[in-house]
C-alpha positions, 0 to 999 in steps of 0.5 A, a space after each residue: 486473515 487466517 495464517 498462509 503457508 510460510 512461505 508466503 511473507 507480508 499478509 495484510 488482511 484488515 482484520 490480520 492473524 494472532 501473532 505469538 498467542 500467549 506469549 509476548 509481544 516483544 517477540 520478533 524477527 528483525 534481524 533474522 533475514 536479509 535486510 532490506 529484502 522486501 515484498 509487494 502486496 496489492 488490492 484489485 477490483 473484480 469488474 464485469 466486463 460490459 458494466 464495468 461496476 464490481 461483481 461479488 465473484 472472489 470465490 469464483 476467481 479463488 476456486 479457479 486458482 489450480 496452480 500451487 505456486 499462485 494459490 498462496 498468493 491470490 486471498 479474499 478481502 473483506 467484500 465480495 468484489 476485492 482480491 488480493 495478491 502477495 509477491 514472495 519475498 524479493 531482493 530488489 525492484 527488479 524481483 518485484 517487477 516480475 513477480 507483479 507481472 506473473 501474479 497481474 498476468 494469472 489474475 487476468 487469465 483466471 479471471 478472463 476465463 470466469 467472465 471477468 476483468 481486473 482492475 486497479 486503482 485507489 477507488 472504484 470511479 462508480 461503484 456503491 459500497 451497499 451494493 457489495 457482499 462480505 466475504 462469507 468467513 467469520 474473520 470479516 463478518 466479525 470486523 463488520 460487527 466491531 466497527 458496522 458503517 465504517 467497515 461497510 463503507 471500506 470500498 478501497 483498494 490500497 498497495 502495501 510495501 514490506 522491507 526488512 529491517 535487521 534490528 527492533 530498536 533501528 526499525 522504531 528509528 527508521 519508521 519515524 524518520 520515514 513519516 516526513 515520507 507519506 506525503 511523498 508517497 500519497 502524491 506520487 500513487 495517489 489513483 481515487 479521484 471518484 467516489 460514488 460516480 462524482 469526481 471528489 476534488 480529492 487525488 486520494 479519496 481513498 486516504 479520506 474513507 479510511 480516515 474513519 478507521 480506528 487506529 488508522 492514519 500517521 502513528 505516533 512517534 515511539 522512543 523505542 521499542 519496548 514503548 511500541 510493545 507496551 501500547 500494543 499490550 495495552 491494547 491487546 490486555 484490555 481487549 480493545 485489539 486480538 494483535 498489533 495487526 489490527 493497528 492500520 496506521 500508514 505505516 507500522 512495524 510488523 514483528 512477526 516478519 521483522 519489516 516495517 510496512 509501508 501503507 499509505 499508498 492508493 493501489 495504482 494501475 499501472 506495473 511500473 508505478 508499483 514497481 517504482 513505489 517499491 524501490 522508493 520505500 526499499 531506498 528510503 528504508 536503506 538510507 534510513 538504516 545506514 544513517 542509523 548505522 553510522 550513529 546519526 540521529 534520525 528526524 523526526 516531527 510532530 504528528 500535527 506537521 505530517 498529518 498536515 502535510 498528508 492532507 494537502 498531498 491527498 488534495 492537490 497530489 503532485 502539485 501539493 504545496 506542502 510544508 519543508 519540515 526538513 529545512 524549515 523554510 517559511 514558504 511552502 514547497 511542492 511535494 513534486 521538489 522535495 521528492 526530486 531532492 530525496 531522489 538524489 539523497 536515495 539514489 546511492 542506496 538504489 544502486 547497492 540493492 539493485 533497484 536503481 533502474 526502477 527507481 528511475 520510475 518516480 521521475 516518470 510518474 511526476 512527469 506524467 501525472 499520478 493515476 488520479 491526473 490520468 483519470 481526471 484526463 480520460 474522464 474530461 474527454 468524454 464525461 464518461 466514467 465508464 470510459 475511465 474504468 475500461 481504461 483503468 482495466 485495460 492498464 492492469 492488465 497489460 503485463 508484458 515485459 517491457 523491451 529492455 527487460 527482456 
């Protein structure tokens, strides 16, 4: 994706923007702005209001966009049928929420307006990838060129979380204690149940399809990073990549805004998940840093252990049994206990960023169900897919303003 205005923080397209051209890849900006500020990015499906199948209708939808404040924010994707919203950067949960509720709230009256609905979820419960159009710029019919049936079939939707981090070498600590995290956060957003019109036994197909992706999945662990900087030059000297940002792992550093990013989660439907996801990972990201800060060595695993237990959230979602790798215990643990015990361990952190309110959002999720639970739900009353579309639609666009946060 070519460069916004710099004022627009964290963009995410799949194929990215160069970042230092010529110079040197240990270029950064950790430590240049506010730790622990954050941002929001999330991926919605353009829907015809009376099929509920995706329409090809994102230049419609950006032509539509008159308003200066929201053009910056509102991107094409690589289809058709995909747009993409960024929030500025924000401080706390709380600037998260009413930046998504003002961002929710002008895509679905822009697309009201053109004919047209919005929705949000890991995967489209019915639509076919052959039947979608790439966006017409040269950036995504290159990719398609690069990677051909894997770039065609990436009909998914995901949710990214930035937070700043003041250091490189405490960003490389930070990230590989936050691995033991992906099963958490797979669990609690996972919203893909359905790929293709059949339900898929999965909670996150999403996660699955974009296994296929080179340079995808968990990322290894880097001692430091300068170790980081010379695999990325490897890549990047050998032609193999333009720039880091074409390294999908779940979660990865992003020099040229100084944050970690968070991207294992599916797109969920509902404003108050992704708020809830937002002050989950800021949280983390804090009680990680300040660890680091007070001279504590980090955790960490081995790849096999995260990816095993990534698997096992992707499948069976909040009720997951999934390795303690913290502990050590030889029985396994559903993921649901070991995101109640990192609440207690983050909840302090919550509270001196402001995010503490929102954060209470977790809870809600494992009480409820993830959004793969409730459509699973929808579905079973009816056997209508088409019901669960509308339902996923109807739950993105409602943006009020909950009472207490008036």
């Amino acid at each position: 994706m070519e460069e916004r205005q710099s004022f627009q923080l964290y963009p995410s397209s799949i194929t990215g923007e160069s970042f230092a051209a010529g110079g040197s890849v240990l270029d950064h900006k950790y430590g240049q702005s506010d730790p622990f500020t954050l941002g929001v990015e999330e991926e919605y499906m353009l829907l015809d209001p009376d099929t509920m199948d995706l329409v090809q209708h994102i230049d419609t939808v950006l032509s539509a966009i008159t308003e200066e404040e929201f053009q910056a924010r509102i991107a094409p994707e690589l289809m058709q049928s995909v747009l993409e919203i960024s929030t500025p950067i924000c401080h706390n949960a709380g600037d998260v929420d009413a930046e998504l509720r003002k961002l929710r709230s002008y895509v679905t009256q822009v697309g009201r307006e053109q004919g047209l609905r919005v929705g949000s979820a890991g995967t489209h419960p019915f639509s076919l990838f052959e039947r979608q159009r790439i966006t017409a710029r040269d950036r995504y019919r290159n990719l398609v060129d690069q990677l051909q049936y894997v770039a065609r079939r990436e009909l998914i939707f995901g949710m990214h979380v930035h937070v700043a981090v003041d250091g490189a070498e405490k960003a490389i600590k930070v990230l590989n204690a936050l691995l033991v995290h992906l099963a958490d956060l797979l669990a609690l957003s996972a919203s893909s149940p359905f790929w293709r019109g059949e339900l898929t036994g999965l909670h996150s197909t999403r996660q699955m399809v974009f296994a296929a992706f080179p340079r995808s999945g968990v990322p290894p662990r880097f001692a430091n990073y300068n170790e980081y900087a010379e695999v990325v030059g490897q890549l990047e000297k050998t032609g193999c990549i333009a720039d880091y940002t074409h390294i999908w792992w779940d979660v990865r550093p992003h020099p040229k805004w100084g944050t970690i990013e968070m991207r294992v989660m599916d797109s969920v439907t509902r404003i108050e998940d992704s708020v809830a996801l937002a002050a989950y990972v800021q949280s983390l990201v804090k009680w990680y840093s300040d660890r680091c800060d007070a001279g504590e060595e980090l955790p960490s695993f081995h790849r096999m252990l995260i990816t095993e237990n990534k698997w096992l959230a992707g499948r069976y979602g909040l009720e997951a049994p999934v390795m303690d790798l913290v502990t050590g215990r030889r029985n396994r643990v559903p993921v649901a206990q070991l995101i109640r015990r990192t609440l207690r361990a983050i909840e302090p952190h919550a509270r001196e960023l402001g995010s503490d309110r929102e954060l209470e959002g977790i809870r809600e999720i494992m009480s409820r169900g993830n959004g793969a639970d409730r459509q699973r739900r929808v579905f079973n009353a009816n056997r209508d897919i088409y019901e669960v579309v509308r339902e996923i639609a109807d739950a993105t666009e409602q943006v009020e303003t909950p009472a207490k946060a008036a």
